[in-house]
N, C-alpha and C positions, 0 to 999 in steps of 0.2 A: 485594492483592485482599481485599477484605471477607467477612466470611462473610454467609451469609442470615441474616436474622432469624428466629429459632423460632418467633415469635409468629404471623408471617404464613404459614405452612407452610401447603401444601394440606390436608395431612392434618389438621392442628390443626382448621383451620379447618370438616372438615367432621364431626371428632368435636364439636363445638362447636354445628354446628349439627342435627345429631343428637339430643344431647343435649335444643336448644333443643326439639327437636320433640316428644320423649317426654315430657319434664315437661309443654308445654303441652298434650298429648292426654290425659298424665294427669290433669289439673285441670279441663281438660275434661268428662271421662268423670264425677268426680268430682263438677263443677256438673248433668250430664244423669241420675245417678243415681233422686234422686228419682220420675222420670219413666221412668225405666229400660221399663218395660214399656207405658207408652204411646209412646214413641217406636217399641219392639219390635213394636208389632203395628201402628202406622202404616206403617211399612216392610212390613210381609207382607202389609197390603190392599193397601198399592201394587202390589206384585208381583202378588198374585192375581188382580186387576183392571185391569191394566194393559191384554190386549187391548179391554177394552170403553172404556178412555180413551183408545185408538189410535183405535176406531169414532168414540167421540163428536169426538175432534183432527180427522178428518177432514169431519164434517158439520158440524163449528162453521168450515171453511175455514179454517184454523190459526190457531183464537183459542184460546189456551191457557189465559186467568182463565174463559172461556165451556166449555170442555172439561172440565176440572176440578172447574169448579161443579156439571156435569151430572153426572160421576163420582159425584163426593160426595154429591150428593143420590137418585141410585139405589141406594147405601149404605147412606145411613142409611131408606130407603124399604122395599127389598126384606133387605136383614140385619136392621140392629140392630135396627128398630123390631120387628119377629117374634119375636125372641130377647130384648128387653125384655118382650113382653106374654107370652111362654114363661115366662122367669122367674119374675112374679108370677102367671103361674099355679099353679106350683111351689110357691114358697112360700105360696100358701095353700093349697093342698089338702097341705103339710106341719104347715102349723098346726092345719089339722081331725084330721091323724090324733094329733097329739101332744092336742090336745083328748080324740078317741076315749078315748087311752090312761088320759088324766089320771082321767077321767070311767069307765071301765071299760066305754064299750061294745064296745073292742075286749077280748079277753081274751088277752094273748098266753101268759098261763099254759095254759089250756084247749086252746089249738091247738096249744104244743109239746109240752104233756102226751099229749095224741094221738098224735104224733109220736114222742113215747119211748115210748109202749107200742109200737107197732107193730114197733118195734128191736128186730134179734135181743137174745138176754142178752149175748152177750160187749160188745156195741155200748154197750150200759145202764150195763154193769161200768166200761165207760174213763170215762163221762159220770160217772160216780158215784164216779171215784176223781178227777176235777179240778174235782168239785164241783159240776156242773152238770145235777144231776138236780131240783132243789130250783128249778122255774122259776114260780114264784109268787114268791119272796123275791128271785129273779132281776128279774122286772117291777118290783117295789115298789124295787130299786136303780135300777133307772131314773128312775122316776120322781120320787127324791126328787133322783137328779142332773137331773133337768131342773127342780126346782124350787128347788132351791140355784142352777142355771145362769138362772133367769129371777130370782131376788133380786140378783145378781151384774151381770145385763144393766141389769135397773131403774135400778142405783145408777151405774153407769156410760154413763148418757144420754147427758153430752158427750163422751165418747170416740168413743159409735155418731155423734154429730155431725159430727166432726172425721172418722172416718171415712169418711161420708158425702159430705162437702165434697171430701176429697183424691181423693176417685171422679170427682167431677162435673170437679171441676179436672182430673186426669187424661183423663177423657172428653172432654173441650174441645180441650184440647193433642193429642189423637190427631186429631181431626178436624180442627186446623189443619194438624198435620205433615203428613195425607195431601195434601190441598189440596194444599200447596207442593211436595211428591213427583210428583204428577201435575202440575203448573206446570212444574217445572223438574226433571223427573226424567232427563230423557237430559242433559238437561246435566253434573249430577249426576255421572251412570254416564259419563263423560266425565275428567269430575274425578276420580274414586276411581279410574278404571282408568289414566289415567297418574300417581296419584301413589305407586301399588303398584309397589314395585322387583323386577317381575317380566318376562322376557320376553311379549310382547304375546298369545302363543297364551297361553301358562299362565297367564294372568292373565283372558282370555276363559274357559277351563274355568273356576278357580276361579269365576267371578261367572254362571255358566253353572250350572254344581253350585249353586249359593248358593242361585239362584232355583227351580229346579229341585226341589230339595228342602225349601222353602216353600210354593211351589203344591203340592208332594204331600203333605205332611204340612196343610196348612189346609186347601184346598177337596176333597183327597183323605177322610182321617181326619176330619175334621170332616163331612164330609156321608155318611159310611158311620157312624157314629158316630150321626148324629141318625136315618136310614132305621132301622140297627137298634133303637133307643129306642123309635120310633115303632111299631114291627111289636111291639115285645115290649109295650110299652103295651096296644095294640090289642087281643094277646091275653089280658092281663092283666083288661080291662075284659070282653071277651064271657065269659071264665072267672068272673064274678064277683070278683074279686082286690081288697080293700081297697088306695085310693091307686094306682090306675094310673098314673095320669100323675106321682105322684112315682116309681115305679119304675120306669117307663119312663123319666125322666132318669137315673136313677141307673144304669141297663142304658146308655144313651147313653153316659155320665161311663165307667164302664170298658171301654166298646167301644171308647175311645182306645186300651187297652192289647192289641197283638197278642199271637195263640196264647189268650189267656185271655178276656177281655173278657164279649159280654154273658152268656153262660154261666155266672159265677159269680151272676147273678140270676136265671132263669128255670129252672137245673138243681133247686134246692132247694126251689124251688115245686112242680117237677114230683114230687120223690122225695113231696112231703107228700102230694100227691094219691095218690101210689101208695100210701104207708103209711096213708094214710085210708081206703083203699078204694076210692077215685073213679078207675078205673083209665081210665076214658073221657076225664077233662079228663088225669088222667097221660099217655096217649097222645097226646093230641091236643096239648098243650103242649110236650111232647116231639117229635113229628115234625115244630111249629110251629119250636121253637127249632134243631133241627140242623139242617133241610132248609132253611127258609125266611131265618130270622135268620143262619145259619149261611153261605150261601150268596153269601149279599149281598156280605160282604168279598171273595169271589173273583171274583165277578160284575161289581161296580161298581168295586172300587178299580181293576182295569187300565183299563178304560173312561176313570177318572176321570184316572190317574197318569201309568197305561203301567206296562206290567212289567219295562222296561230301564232304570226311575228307583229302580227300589226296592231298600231296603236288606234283610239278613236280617234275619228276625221278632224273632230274639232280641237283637239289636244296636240295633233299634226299641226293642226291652222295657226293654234295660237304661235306654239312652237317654232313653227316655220316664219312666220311675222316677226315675229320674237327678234329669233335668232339673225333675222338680217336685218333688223334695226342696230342690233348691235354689234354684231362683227361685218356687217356687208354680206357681201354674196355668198361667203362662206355659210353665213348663218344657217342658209336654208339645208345644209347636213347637219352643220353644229348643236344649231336646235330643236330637232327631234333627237339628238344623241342626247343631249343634258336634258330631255325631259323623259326618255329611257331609262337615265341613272336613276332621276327623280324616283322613278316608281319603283323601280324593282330595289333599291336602296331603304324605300318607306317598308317595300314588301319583309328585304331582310330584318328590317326592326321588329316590325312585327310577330314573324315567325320567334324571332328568338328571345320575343317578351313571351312567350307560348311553351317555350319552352321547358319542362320543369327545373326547380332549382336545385333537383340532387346531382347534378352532372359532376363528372370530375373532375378536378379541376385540370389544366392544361400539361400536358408535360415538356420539359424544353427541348427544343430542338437539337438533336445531333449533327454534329460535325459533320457530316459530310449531307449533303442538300438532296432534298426529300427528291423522289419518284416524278420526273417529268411531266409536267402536264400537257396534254395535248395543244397543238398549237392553236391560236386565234384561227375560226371557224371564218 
C-alpha cells in the first residue's frame, strides 16, 4: 500500500494557501498605502450616508449608476463645498492676523503684559522663573520664526506644488471610491462578511460595531465639533475678540477632543477679561462657554449617536491622540474605530471562551453563498 503524498496533504495545502493570501493582502495594503486616507474616509462617507443612498436607490427604481451619482453629488453640494469655502475663509482671516502681528497692530506684548500685571505675585514668580515674563522679546520670537518660516516656504514652491497635486489626486480617488461603495456596496458587505472566518452572528456585530462607531465618531463628533466652533466664534465676534472665525475653528479642531476640547480656547479669554477688569464680557463669556458651548456635547451627541453607541471619554481621548499622532488628521476617526474593534474583538473572545465545548463542529459551506446580510448600518 503506498503512502499519501506530503505534497498533496489537506493541511499543506491550506497553509499554502494562507500563506498565498497574506503576502497578496500585504502587497496589496502596500500598493493602496499612498491613498491610505482617501480610501479611509471614502469608506466613512459611505457609511454615513448610506441611508440617504438607500432613499435615492429607491427613487431612482433600482438604478444604482443613477443613485450614486445623486449621493455623490448631494456630497459634494451640501459637505465639501461648505467646508472648502470654511477653509479659505480660515485661512485668510489667518493671514490678516499674522499681517496684524507682522505689522504691530495687533500688540500681543501689551495685552499679556496686562495680563501679568493683574496675576497674584506667586503667579508672576513661576512665569519669571521659566522665563516668561519678558513678553515683548517673546512676540519678536515669533515673529522672526514666522519669517524665517515664510523664506523656508518661498524657496520650497515645488514641494507646496507636489503637495498640492497629491491633495487634488487624493480628493479625486475619494470621490471615485465613494461612487463605487454606494454602486456596489452591499455586494461588497456580502463579500467581506463571508470572507471573515468568523461565525455569521459575530461577524454581523463586528461590521455592525464597525459602522456604528464611524457614524458616531464622523457625523456625531464632527457636527458637535463645528455647533460648538460656531457658538464660540459668535461669541468671540459680539465680545470684540481679534480673528473670530479663526478661533472659532481652532475651538472647533479641539472640540474633537472629549473632557477638554473647546474650553481650552474661550476659558483664557475669559480669565483676560477678568484680569482686565471687564468683568461683564468675563461673565458673559463664561456662562456663554459652560452653559451654552458646554452643553451642546450632552445635548446633541445622544440625539446625534445614541448613548448606548458610545465609548468612555477617556478611551475617546486617548484614542483620538492616538490616532493623530499617527495617521495625522485622519487619526481622530481612525482611532476611536481601532479602539472599537479593540473591545468588541476582546468581547468576542471572551463570549466564546464561555462558550460550552459540546458544540458541533462547523459544517462546510455550500456552493452557492449564504443569505445576504444586511448592509453596513
Amino acid at each position: 500500500m503506498s503512502s499519501p503524498n506530503p505534497l498533496r496533504a489537506p493541511e499543506l495545502e491550506f497553509k499554502s494557501l494562507l500563506v498565498l493570501v497574506l503576502v497578496a493582502t500585504l502587497l496589496f495594503a502596500l500598493i493602496l498605502w499612498p491613498f491610505f486616507g482617501a480610501v479611509c474616509w471614502a469608506v466613512f462617507i459611505a457609511i454615513v450616508f448610506w441611508p440617504l443612498h438607500k432613499r435615492f436607490l429607491r427613487g431612482s427604481k433600482g438604478r444604482p449608476n443613477v443613485a450614486a451619482l445623486a449621493s455623490l453629488t448631494v456630497i459634494l453640494l451640501v459637505v465639501i463645498l461648505p467646508m472648502a469655502l470654511l477653509i479659505a475663509s480660515i485661512t485668510e482671516e489667518a493671514s490678516v492676523m499674522v499681517g496684524k502681528l507682522r505689522s504691530g497692530e495687533i500688540q500681543l506684548a501689551a495685552i499679556f503684559q496686562k495680563f501679568i500685571e493683574a496675576l497674584p505675585d506667586w503667579a508672576r514668580g513661576i512665569l519669571q522663573r521659566f522665563g516668561m515674563s519678558d513678553l515683548g522679546l517673546m512676540q519678536q520670537k515669533i515673529l522672526d520664526t514666522l519669517g524665517n518660516s515664510s523664506q523656508v516656504v518661498t524657496s520650497r514652491v515645488l514641494g507646496i506644488g507636489q503637495v498640492t497635486l497629491d491633495f487634488i489626486v487624493a480628493f479625486f480617488v475619494m470621490l471615485y471610491v465613494v461612487f463605487f461603495l454606494f454602486r456596489d456596496g452591499e455586494r461588497l458587505t456580502r463579500g467581506i462578511a463571508r470572507s471573515i472566518p468568523l461565525r455569521p452572528q459575530h461577524t454581523q456585530r463586528v461590521m455592525t460595531q464597525f459602522a456604528t462607531v464611524v457614524r458616531a465618531t464622523v457625523k456625531g463628533n464632527i457636527v458637535v465639533a463645528l455647533v460648538q466652533g460656531a457658538l464660540g466664534g459668535m461669541a468671540f465676534f459680539v465680545l470684540g475678540v481679534p480673528g473670530a472665525v479663526l478661533w472659532g475653528a481652532v475651538m472647533a479642531l479641539l472640540s474633537l477632543l472629549p473632557a477638554v476640547g473647546a474650553v481650552l480656547v474661550w476659558a483664557p479669554v475669559a480669565a483676560y477679561f477678568f484680569f482686565s477688569g471687564d468683568l461683564v464680557k468675563g461673565i458673559g463669556l463664561t456662562l456663554w462657554g459652560a452653559v451654552v458651548i458646554g452643553l451642546v456635547d450632552n445635548i446633541l451627541r445622544p440625539i446625534l449617536v445614541g448613548k448606548d453607541t458610545r465609548m468612555p471619554d477617556y478611551l475617546v481621548l486617548v484614542a483620538t491622540l492616538g490616532g493623530i499622532v499617527v495617521f495625522g488628521l485622519n487619526g481622530f476617526v481612525i482611532g476611536p474605530v481601532i479602539a472599537a474593534m479593540f473591545l468588541v474583538s476582546w468581547d468576542l473572545l471572551a463570549r466564546v471562551r464561555e462558550e460550552p465545548d459540546t458544540l458541533e463542529p462547523p459544517q462546510a459551506l455550500p456552493p452557492a453563498p449564504p443569505p445576504a446580510l444586511p448592509p453596513l448600518p
